[in-house]
C-alpha positions as CSV (number, residue, x, y, z in Angstrom):
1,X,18.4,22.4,-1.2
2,X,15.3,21.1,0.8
3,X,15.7,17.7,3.1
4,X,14.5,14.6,1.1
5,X,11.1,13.1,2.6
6,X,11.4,10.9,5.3
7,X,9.4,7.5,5.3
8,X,8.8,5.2,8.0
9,X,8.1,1.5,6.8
10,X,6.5,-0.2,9.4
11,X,8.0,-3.6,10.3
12,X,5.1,-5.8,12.6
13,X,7.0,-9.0,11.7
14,X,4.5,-10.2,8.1
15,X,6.3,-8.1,5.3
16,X,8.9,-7.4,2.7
17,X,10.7,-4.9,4.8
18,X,14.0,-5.0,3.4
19,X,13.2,-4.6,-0.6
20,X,10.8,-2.1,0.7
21,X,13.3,-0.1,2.3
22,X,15.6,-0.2,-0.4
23,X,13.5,0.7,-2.9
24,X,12.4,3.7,-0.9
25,X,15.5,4.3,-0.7
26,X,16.7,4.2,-4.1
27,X,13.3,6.3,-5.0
28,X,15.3,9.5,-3.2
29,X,13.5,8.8,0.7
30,X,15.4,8.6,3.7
31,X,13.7,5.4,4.7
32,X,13.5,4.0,8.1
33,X,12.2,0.8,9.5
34,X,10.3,1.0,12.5
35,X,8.3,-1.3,14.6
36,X,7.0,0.5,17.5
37,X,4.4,3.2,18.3
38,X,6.8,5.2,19.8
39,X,9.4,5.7,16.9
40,X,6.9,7.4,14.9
41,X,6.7,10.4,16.8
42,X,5.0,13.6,15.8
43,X,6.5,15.1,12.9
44,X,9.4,13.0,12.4
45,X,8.1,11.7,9.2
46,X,6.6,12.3,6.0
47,X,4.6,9.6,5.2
48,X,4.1,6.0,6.3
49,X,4.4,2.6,4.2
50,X,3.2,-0.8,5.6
51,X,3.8,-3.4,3.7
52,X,2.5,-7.3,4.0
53,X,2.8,-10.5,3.0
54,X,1.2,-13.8,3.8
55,X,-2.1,-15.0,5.5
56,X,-4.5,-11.8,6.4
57,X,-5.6,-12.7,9.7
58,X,-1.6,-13.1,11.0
59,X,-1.1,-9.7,9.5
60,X,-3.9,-8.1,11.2
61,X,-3.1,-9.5,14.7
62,X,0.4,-9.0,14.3
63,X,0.0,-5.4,13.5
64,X,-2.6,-4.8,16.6
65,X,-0.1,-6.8,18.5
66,X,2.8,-4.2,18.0
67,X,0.5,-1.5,18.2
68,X,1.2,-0.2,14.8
69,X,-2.7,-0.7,14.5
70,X,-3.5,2.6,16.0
71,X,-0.9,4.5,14.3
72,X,-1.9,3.4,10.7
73,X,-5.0,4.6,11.8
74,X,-4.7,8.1,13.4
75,X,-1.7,8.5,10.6
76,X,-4.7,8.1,8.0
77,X,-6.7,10.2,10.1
78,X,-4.9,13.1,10.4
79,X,-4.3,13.0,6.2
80,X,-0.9,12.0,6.3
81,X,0.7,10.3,3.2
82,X,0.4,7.0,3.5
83,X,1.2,3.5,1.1
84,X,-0.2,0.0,1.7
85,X,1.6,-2.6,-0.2
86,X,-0.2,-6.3,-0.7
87,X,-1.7,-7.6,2.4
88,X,-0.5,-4.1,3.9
89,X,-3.9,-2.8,1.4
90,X,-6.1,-5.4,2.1
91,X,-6.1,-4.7,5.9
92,X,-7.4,-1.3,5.4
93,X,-10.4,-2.8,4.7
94,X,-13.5,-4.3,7.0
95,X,-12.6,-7.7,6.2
96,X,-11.4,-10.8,4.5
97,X,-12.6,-14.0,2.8
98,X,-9.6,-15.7,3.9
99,X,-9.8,-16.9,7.5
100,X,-12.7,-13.8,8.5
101,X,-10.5,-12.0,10.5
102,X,-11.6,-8.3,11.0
103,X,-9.6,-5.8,9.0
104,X,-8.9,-1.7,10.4
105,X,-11.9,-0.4,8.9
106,X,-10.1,2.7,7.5
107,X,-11.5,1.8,3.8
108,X,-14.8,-0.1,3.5
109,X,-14.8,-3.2,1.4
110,X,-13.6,-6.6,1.9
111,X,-11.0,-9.0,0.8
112,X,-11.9,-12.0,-2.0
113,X,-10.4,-14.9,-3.7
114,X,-9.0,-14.5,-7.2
115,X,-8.5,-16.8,-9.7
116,X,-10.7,-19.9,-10.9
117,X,-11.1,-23.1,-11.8
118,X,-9.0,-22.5,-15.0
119,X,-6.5,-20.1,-13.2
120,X,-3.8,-21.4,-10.6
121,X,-3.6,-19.3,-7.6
122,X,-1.9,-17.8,-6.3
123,X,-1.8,-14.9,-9.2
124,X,1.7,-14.6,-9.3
125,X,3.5,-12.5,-11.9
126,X,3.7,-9.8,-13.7
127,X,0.4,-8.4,-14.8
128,X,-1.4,-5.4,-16.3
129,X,-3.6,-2.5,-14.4
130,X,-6.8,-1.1,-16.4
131,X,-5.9,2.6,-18.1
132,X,-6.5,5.5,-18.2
133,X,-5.8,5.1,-14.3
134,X,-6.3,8.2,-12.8
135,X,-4.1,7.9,-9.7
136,X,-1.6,10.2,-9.1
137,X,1.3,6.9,-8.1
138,X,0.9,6.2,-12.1
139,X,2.0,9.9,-13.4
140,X,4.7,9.2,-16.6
141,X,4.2,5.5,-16.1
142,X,3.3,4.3,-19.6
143,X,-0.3,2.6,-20.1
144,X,1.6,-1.2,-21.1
145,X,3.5,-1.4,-18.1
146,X,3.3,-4.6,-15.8
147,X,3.5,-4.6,-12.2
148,X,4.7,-7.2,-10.2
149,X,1.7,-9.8,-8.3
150,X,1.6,-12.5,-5.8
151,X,-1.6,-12.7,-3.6
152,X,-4.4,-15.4,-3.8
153,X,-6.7,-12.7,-2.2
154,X,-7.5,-8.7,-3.3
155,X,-9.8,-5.9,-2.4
156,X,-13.2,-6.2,-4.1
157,X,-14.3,-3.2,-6.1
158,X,-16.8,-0.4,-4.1
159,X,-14.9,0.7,-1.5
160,X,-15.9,4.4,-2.6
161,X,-12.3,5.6,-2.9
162,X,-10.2,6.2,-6.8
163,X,-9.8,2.6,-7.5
164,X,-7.6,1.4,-10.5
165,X,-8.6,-2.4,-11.4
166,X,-6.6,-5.5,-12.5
167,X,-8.6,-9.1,-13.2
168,X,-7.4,-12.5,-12.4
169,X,-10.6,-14.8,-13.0
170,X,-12.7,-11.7,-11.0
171,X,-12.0,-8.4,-11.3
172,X,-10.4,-6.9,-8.0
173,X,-8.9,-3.6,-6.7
174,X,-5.2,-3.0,-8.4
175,X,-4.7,0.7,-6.2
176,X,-6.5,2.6,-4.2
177,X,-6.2,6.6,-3.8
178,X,-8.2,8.5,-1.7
179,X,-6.6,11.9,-0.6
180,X,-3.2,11.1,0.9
181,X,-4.2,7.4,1.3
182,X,-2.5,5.2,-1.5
183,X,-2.2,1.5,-1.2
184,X,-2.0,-1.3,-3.8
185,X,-1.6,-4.9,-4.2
186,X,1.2,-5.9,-6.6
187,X,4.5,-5.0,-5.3
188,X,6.5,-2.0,-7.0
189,X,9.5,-2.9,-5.0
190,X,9.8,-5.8,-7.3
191,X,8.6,-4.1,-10.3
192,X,12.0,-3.1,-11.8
193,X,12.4,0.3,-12.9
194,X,8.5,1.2,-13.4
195,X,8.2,0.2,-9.6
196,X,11.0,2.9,-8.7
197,X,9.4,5.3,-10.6
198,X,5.8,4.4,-8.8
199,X,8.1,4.9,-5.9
200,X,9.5,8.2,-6.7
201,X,5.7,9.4,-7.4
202,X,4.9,8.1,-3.9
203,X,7.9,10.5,-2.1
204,X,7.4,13.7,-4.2
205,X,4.0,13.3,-3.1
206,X,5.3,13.0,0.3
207,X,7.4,15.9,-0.1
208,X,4.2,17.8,-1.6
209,X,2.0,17.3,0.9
210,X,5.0,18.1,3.5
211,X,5.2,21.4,2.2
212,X,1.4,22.5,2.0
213,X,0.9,21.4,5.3
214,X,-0.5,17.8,4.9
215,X,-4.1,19.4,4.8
216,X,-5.8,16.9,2.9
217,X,-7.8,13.8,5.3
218,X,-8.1,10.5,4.5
């Protein structure tokens, strides 16, 4: 019987890091939390989560402050499975709306405000992804289902990569694929038993791209 996939969920001090675990967990992972460049050493894991939660500019300087910056980023580079949750997506990209901060640059794009003046933000809730989405997280999960929100800022549309979209007064970026990259903005470890089956996609995908090598690049 093979190993289950091992995933490291990166704890810089700005996210949901228990639920996360758990819900990798339950999804069939051997999840660990980590929060240092050094316990992600070279092959000891399958892919890489990072969630987030709260303002984007303390997330971004508490994850260059740990150093978990430069592993997100050679992790992406070398085409590693990897999964961005909330604010743990929008720092992939260039930048935000909220505060300016500067973002990692591994997507391009940048962060805006949803809602408006008829809308309370933050969008919080459960909410509805535009179908046919043709990311691979969504295989068997039924076209109605409702994933689980709470942001007042998202990813803009454009940033070149497989985008599934979601609208709250504008139109923003629901998930992302590109390769091995995945990241999205609701939260599927809070998004009852359609979340755990996102999350179950997410480690036989790990366990995939384990076993061919992790070729692809994001």
């Amino acid at each position: 019987m093979s190993r289950p996939s091992r995933l490291a969920v990166l704890d810089y001090g700005m996210g949901n890091i228990r639920s996360v675990w758990r819900a990798a967990q339950h999804a069939g992972a051997d999840a660990q939390v980590v929060d240092s460049p050094n316990a992600v050493a070279e092959g000891a894991f399958d892919g890489l989560v990072l969630p987030g939660q709260g303002h984007f500019g303390r997330c971004v300087d508490s994850l260059r402050a740990s150093g978990l910056d430069r592993v997100v980023s050679d992790w992406c580079q070398r085409g590693k499975p990897f999964l961005g949750i909330c604010v743990g997506m929008q720092i992939l990209v260039e930048g935000s709306d909220e505060g300016g901060s500067i973002g990692l640059g591994i997507l391009p794009g940048r962060c805006i405000r949803v809602g408006s003046d008829d809308l309370s933000v933050p969008h919080m809730g459960w909410d509805l992804q535009t179908w046919p989405t043709p990311s691979r997280l969504f295989v068997g999960i039924h076209p109605s289902t409702r994933f689980y929100y709470c942001h007042s800022y998202a990813v803009a549309p454009g940033t070149g990569a497989t985008e599934t979209h979601a609208e709250y007064g504008v139109e923003f970026v629901a998930a992302i694929e590109r390769d091995n990259l995945w990241a999205v903005q609701f939260h599927p470890e809070k998004s009852s038993k359609d979340g755990l089956a996102f999350w179950a996609n997410f480690v036989a995908l790990c366990a995939a791209a384990e076993a061919a090598g992790s070729k692809g690049a994001c």
